[in-house]
N, C-alpha and C positions, 0 to 999 in steps of 0.2 A: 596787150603787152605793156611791160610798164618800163620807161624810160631807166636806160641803163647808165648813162652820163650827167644826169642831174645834181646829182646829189654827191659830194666826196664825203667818199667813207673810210675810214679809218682803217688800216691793215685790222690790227688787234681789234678794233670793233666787231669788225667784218667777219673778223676768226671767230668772236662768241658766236653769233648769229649762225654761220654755217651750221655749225656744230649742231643745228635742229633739223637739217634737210631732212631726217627722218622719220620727222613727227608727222611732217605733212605729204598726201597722197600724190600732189601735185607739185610738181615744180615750181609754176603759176603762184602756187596759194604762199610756198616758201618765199619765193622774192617779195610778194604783197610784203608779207611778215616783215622780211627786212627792209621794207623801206615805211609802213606802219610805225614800226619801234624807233626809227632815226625821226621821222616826224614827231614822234610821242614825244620825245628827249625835248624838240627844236619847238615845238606850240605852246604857245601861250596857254590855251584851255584843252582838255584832253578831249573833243568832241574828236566824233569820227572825221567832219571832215574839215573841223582841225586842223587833224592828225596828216589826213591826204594833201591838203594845202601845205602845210611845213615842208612834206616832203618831196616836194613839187607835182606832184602826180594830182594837182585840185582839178582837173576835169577828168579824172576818172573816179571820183568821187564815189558812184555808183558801185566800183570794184569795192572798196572799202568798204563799203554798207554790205555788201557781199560777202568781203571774208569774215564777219562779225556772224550774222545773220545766216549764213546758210553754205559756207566753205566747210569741208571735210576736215576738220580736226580735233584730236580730245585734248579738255584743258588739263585733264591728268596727267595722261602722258607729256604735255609743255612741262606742266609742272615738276615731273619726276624728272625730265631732260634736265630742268636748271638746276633741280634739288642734286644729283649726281657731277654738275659741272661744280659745283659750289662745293662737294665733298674734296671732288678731286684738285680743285684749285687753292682750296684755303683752309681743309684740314689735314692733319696730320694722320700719315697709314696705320689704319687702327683704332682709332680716334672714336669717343662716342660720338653722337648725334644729338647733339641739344636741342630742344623741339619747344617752342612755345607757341600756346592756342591762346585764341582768344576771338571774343563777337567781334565786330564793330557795325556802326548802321552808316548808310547814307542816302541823306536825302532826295526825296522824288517828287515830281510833280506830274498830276496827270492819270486819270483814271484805271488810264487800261497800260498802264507800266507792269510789265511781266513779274508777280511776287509782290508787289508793293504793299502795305499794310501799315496798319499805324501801331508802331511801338516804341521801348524803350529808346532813348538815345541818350548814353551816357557822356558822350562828348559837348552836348549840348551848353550854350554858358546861357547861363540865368535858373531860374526857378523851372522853366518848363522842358521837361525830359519827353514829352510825347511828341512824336513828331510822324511824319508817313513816309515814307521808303523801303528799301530792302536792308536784310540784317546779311549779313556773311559773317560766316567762322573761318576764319585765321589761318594757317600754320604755319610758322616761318622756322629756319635755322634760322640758331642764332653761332655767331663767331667771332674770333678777336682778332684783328686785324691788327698789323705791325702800324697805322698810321693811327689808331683811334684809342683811348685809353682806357673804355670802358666796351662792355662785347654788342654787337649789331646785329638785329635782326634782317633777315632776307624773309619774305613771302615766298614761298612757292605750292601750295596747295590750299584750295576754296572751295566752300560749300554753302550755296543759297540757302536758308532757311527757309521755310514754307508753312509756317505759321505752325498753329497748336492744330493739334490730330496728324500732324506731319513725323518725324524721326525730329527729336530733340538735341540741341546744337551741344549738349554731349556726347548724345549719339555721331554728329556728327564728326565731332571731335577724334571722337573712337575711329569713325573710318580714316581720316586725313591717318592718325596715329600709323591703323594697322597698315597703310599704303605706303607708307616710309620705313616701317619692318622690313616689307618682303623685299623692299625695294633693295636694302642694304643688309642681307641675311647677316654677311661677319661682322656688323658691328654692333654693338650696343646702342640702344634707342632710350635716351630719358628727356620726358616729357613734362612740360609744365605749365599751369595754368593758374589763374585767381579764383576763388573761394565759389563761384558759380560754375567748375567745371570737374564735379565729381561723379563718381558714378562707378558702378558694376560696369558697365561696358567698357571703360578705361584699364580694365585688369587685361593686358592684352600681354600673351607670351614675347619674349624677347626684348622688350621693353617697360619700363617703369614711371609712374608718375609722381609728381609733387605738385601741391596744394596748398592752398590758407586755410586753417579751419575755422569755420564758421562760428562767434562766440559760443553759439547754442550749442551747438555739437558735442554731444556727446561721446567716450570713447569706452574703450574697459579691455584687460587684459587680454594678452595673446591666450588661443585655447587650448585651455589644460589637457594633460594625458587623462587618457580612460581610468575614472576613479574605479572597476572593477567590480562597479553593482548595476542591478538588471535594471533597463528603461535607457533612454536616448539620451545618449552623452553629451556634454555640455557645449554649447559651438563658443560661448564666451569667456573668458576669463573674469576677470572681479572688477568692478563699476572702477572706471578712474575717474570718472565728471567731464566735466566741460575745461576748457584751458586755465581759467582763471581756478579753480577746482586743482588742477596738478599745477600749477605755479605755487600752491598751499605748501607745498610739502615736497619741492622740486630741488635736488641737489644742484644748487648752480655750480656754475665751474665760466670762470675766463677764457675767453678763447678772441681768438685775431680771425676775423673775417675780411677777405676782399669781395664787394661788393658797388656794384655801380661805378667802378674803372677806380676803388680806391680802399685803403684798407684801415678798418674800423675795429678797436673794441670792443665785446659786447661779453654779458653771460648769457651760459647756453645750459640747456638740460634737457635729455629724451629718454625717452620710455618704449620698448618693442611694445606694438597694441592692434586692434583690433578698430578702426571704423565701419560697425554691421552697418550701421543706419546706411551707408554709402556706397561701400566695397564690402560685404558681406562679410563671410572667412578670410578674406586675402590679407596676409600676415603684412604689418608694415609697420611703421616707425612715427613716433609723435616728437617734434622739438619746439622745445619755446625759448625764444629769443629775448632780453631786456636790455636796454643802454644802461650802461654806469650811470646812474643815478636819478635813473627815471623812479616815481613814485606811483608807476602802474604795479600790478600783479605779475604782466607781461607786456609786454609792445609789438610779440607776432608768435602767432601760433601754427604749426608746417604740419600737413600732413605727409607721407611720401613712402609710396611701396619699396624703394630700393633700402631692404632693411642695412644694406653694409654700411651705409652715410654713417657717418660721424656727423655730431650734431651743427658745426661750424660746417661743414659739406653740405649738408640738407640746406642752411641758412643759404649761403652761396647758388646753391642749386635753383634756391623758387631766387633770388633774386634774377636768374639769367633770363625770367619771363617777361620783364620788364621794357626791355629793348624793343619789345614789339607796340608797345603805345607810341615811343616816338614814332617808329617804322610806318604806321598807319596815319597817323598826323600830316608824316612828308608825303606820304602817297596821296592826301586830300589835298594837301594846301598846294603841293608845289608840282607834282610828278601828274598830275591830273585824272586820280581813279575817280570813277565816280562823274566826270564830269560830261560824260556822253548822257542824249536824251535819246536813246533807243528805247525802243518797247517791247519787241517780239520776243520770246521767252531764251531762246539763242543766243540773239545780240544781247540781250541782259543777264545772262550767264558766264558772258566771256569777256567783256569788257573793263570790267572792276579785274579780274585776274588777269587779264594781258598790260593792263598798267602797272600792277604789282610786278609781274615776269619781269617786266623792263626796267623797272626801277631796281631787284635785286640783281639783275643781270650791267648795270648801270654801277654799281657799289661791286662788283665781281672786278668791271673792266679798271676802275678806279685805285684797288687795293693791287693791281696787277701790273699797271702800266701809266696810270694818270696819275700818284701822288707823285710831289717833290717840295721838301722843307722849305724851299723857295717861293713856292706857290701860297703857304703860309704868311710867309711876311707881306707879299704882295699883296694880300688879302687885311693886311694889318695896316698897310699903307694906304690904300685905299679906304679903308675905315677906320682911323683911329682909335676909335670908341671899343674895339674889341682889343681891349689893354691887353687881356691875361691870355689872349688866343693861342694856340700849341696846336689843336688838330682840327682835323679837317669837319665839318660841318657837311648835313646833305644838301645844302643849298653850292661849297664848294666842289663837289662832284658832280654836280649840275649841270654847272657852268664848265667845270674843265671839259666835258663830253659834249658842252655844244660850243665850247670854242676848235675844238677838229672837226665836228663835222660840217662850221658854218665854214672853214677853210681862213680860220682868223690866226690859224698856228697850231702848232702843238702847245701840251702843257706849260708853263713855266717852269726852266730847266733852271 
């Protein structure tokens, strides 16, 4: 049994965390959880027993390797739990579901680490991108929050990659997608990703994607009606080229985009079309983007099935994908994903996701109950050097979540 006085937990903490008793079989494995995730928040390094250490339970250590490793519960279901707490707490009734996908790798050391392989690592700094560890695919909401000026991604569904001859991290993509469909049948589900997550399997009913288009990519008109003579009618319309190709001969037009929590200028232009090479017949929408007075052809080229976008909408749209590179950054550097050396194919399954749960569930409790403008300047006062500072940063909702639960106060009122 795990010490029930140790730790002060926060009412509003304690009220997210509840809210999962029903993911897990056990009552046992539920409490683990909630004292796991006050640990997560409160350790230094996200290792498992860390995690147990923080949270005062360091001699049952074993428990913790346990609920990792071999406790009853699915990370889909965690994750559809937070993805529905996150609807209900921070969007609006009715609301689409902004979904952005994406890989990220993190590193591993150690033969027999469950998945591990040597591949891409685009986060990597310097010249060398190979590296060995596990890749995971992404999916977070993303949302705007009344304290933060540009929109934030949450994590809540994950999927190991398992190398080549395995289901492809579009493939997988497509599943994380169609699990958030069913999840939320009345709402609208639009999806988005960068220029490596296209594909036939992202044409998923109830939902829509957007994309970068690859310079090479080729596109060509929506498919014509039955010209009325005998043999197999046409599935393409007429060659438009590649982006730089339709930026030739592109009706620009001015348009006001908000992007990146701020609002930009730009000319825009799209064309209804046809990506076979990708999305087959699936009817969709091309836009290309240029700054006042750039001296390219283009500066971004969209792909995106939701043919009703307006072109400054489609733009807006692939930018809401972005939020997830920061999101993934704080989960390595600060929230500690990644940072357990488990091996058994379990524990390396669920580890990297229950530090992302926590941290969007972390950014849930924050926008709900932990901002105060106040907290801000304190933040300014303590650091001077953040002259121009207005909103909250993930290092400040860090700290405000382990200043209640170390029992140093509440937030700064």
């Amino acid at each position: 049994m795990l010490p029930t006085g140790s730790l002060p937990v926060p009412a509003e903490w304690r009220g997210l965390l509840e809210e999962f008793a029903p993911v897990f079989a056990r009552r046992s494995a539920h409490r683990l959880f909630m004292a796991l995730a006050c640990g997560l928040i409160l350790a230094d390094r996200g290792t498992v027993t860390g995690m147990a250490a923080a949270a005062g339970i360091g001699r049952q250590w074993r428990r913790a390797c346990w609920f990792f490793a071999s406790a009853k519960w699915d990370g889909d279901a965690l994750g559809l739990a937070v993805a529905r707490l996150i609807v209900k707490y921070l969007l609006s009734d009715g609301g689409p579901v902004i979904v952005a996908v994406d890989g990220t790798f993190f590193r591993r050391r150690g033969r027999h680490v469950a998945e591990a392989r040597w591949a891409y690592d685009g986060s990597a700094q310097g010249g060398k991108k190979i590296a060995f560890g596990n890749t995971w695919v992404i999916a977070a909401l993303v949302v705007e929050l009344p304290c933060c000026p540009s929109p934030v991604a949450l994590p809540v569904l994950f999927r190991l990659w398992r190398g080549k001859g395995a289901a492809s991290q579009v493939q997988l993509a497509a599943q994380l997608l169609e699990l958030l469909v069913r999840a939320f049948p009345g709402r609208p589900v639009h999806g988005a990703g960068d220029a490596a997550f296209h594909g036939e399997a992202l044409v998923i009913g109830g939902s829509t994607w957007t994309t970068r288009l690859p310079a090479s990519a080729v596109i060509c008109g929506p498919k014509p009606p039955p010209a009325g003579r005998r043999g197999r009618p046409r599935k393409q319309g007429d060659r438009i080229g590649t982006c730089k190709d339709a930026a030739a001969v592109a009706d620009w037009r001015e348009v006001t985009v908000r992007i990146y929590g701020k609002e930009q200028k730009a000319q825009a232009a799209a064309w209804p079309c046809l990506w076979y090479g990708s999305f087959k017949d699936a009817p969709g929408q091309l836009a290309l983007m240029r700054e006042p007075g750039s001296k390219k052809p283009y500066d971004l080229g969209i792909f995106t099935l939701d043919t009703a976008l307006s072109p400054g909408a489609a733009i807006e749209r692939y930018s809401w994908r972005w939020p997830i590179e920061p999101s993934s950054a704080a989960g390595k550097q600060l929230t500690g994903a990644g940072g357990a050396g488990n091996r058994v194919p379990r524990a390396v399954e669920r580890t990297v996701p229950f530090a992302f749960l926590i941290q969007s569930l972390m950014i849930c409790w924050y926008a709900r109950h932990g901002h105060t403008r106040r907290a801000i300047t304190a933040r300014r006062a303590d650091q001077p050097w953040y002259t121009t500072k207005t909103a909250p940063a993930f290092e400040d909702m860090l700290t405000a979540l382990r200043r209640v639960l170390t029992g140093c106060g509440r937030p700064v009122l």
